[in-house]
C-alpha positions as CSV (number, residue, x, y, z in Angstrom):
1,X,0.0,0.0,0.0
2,X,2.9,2.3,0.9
3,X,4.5,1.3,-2.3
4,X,1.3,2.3,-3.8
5,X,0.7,5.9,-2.6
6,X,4.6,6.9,-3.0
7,X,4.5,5.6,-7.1
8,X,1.0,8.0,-6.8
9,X,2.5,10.6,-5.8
10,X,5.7,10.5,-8.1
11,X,3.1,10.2,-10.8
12,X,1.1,13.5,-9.2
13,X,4.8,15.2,-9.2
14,X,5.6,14.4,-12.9
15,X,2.2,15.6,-14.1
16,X,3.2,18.7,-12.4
17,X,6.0,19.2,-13.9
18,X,4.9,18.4,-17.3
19,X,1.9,20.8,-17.0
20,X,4.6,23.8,-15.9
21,X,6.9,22.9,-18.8
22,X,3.6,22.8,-21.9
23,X,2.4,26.4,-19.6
24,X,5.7,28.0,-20.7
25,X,6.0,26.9,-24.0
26,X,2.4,28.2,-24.4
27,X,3.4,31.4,-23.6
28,X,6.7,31.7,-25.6
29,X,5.1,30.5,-28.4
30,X,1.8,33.1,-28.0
31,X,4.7,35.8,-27.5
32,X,6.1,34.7,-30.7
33,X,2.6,34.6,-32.6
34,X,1.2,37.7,-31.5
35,X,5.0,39.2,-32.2
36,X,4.8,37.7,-36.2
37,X,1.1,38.8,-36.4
38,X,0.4,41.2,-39.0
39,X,4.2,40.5,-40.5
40,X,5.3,42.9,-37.9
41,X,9.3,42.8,-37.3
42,X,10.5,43.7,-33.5
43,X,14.4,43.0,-32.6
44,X,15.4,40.2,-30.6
45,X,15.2,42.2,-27.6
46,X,12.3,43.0,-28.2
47,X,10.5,39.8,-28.7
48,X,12.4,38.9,-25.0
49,X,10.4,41.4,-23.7
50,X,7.1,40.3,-24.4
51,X,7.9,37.0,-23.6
52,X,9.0,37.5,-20.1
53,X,5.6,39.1,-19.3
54,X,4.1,35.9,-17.7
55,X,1.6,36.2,-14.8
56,X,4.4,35.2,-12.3
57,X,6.3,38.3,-12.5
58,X,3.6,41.0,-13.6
59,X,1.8,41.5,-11.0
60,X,0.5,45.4,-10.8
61,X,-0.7,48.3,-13.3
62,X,-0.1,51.7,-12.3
63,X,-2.9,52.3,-14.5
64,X,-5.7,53.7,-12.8
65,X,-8.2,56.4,-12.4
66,X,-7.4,57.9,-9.1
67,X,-4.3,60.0,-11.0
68,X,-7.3,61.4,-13.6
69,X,-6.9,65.7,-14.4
70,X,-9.7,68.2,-14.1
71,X,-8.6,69.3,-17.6
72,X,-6.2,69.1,-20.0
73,X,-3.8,71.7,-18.7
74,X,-3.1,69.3,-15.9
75,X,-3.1,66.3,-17.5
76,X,-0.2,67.5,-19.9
77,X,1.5,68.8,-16.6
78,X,1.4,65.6,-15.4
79,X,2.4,63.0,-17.7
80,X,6.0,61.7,-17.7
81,X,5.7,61.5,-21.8
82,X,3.8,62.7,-23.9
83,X,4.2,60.7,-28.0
84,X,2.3,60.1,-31.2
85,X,2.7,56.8,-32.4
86,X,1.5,53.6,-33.4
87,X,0.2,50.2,-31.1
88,X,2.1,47.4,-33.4
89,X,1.5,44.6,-30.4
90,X,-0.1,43.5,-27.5
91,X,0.5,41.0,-25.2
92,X,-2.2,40.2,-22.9
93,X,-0.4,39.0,-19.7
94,X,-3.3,37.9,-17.2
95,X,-6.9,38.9,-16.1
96,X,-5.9,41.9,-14.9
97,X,-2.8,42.9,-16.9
98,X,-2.0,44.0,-20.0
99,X,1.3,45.2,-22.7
100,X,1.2,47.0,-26.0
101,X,4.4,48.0,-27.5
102,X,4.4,51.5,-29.0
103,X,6.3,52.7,-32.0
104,X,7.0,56.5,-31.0
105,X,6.6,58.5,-34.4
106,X,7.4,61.6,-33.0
107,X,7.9,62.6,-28.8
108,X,6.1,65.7,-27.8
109,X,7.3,66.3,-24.4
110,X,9.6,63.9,-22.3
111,X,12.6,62.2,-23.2
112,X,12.7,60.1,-26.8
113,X,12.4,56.6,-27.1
114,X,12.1,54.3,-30.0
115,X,9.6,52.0,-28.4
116,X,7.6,52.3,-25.6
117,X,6.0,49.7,-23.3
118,X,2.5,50.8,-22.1
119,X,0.9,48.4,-18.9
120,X,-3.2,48.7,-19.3
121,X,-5.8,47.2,-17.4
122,X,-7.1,44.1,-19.2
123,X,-10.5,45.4,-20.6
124,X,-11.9,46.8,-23.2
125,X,-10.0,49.5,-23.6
126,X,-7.0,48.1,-24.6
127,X,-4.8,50.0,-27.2
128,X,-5.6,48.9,-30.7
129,X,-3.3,48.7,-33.1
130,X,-3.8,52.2,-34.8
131,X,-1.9,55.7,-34.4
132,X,-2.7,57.3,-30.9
133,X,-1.6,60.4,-29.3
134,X,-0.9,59.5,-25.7
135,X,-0.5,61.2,-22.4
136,X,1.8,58.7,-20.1
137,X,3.0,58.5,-16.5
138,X,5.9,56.8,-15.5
139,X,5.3,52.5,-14.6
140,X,6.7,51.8,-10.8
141,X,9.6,49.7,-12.2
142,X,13.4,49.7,-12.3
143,X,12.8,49.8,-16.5
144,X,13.2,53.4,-18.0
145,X,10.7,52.7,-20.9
146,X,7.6,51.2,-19.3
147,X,4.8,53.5,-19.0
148,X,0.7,53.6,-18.0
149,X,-1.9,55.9,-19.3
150,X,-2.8,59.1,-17.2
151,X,-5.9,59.0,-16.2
152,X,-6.9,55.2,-17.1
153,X,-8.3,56.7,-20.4
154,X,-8.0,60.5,-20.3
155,X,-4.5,60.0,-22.1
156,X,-5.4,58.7,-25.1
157,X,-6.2,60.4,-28.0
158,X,-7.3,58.8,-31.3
159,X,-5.5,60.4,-34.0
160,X,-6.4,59.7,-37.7
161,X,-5.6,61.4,-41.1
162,X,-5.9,65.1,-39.9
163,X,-8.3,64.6,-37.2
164,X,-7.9,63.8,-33.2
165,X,-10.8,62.1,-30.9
166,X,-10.5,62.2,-27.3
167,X,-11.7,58.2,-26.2
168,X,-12.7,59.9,-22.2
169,X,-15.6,62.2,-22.2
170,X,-14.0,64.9,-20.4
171,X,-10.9,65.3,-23.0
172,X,-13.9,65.9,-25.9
173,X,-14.7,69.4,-24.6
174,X,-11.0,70.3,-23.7
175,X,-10.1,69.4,-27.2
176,X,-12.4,71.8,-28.2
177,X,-10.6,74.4,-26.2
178,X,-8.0,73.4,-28.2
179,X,-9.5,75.5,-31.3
180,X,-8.7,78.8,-30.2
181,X,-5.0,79.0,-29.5
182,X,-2.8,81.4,-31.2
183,X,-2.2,81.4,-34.6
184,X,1.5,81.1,-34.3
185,X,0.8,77.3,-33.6
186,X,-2.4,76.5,-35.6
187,X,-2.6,74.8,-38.7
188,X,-5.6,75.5,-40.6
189,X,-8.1,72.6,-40.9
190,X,-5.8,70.1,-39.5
191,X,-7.2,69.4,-35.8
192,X,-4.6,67.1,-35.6
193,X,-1.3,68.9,-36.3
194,X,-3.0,71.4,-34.4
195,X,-3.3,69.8,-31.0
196,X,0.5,68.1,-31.4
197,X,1.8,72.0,-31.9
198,X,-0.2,72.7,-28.6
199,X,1.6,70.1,-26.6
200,X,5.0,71.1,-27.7
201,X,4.9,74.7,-26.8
């Protein structure tokens, strides 16, 4: 009987082990999919990146609403960084946590970066993978590119051929404030250009 329960529990062990050894192949393997999706090309660092975001070692988003701004004055105040640029990935890490990697097509206040890692609540406002202006705080981490969204959604900013679209409700009517700044930084009929010009000043 003894000899019974010890071969049992060898076999409980193994199964264990087993399971923990397919778990991270799944994961290095959806790193690597949702890395080739869309013929996308990231560097091998890169591609590291996403695939050490496992459950086990992210753990908490900075992103949240209690850091929101009364208007859009403070919220540019406030963010760390402030880019345009373009969501070519995300990584969903758990039920609470997710990555997208940011192309940065042009920095309009903060320090440059090439890429950027943004940490989201996993909902359904996730970045999609479209051009964005985005208002970002710093991510509690010893990483120097890792960000969240100010606000949980008053930082982003939809931005599309020459047009912009605030996704919180209370950015809508400060974008429209937006409309009558000087003339030495507007560009006529291009909302867009003319908001980006607005941040940089």
């Amino acid at each position: 009987m003894e000899k019974k329960m010890r071969l049992s529990l060898l076999s409980l062990i193994t199964l264990a082990i087993v399971a923990v050894l397919i778990y991270s192949t799944n994961i290095s393997v959806s790193a690597k999919n949702q890395v080739n999706e869309g013929n996308k090309s990231l560097s091998t660092e890169e591609f590291e990146f996403i695939k050490s975001l496992t459950p086990n070692n992210v753990t908490g988003i900075d992103a949240v609403y209690v850091d929101g701004s009364r208007n859009i004055e403070e919220l540019k105040q406030n963010s760390a960084l402030i880019i345009k640029g373009k969501v070519i990935s995300n990584k969903i890490v758990n039920e609470i946590a997710a990555v997208s990697i940011v192309k940065v097509l042009d920095t309009l206040q903060g320090n440059k970066f090439d890429y950027v890692y943004i940490h989201q609540l996993n909902n359904d406002d996730v970045l999609a993978e479209q051009e964005y202006i985005l208002f970002l705080g710093k991510q509690n981490d010893d990483k120097t590119d890792t960000f969240h969204i100010k606000g949980g959604t008053q930082g982003i900013f939809v931005e599309k051929d020459s047009t912009v679209t605030a996704v919180h409700h209370t950015m809508t009517t400060e974008l429209e404030k937006i409309n009558n700044i000087s003339e030495t930084v507007r560009s006529v009929n291009n909302a867009a250009l003319n908001f980006e010009n607005w941040i940089k000043k």
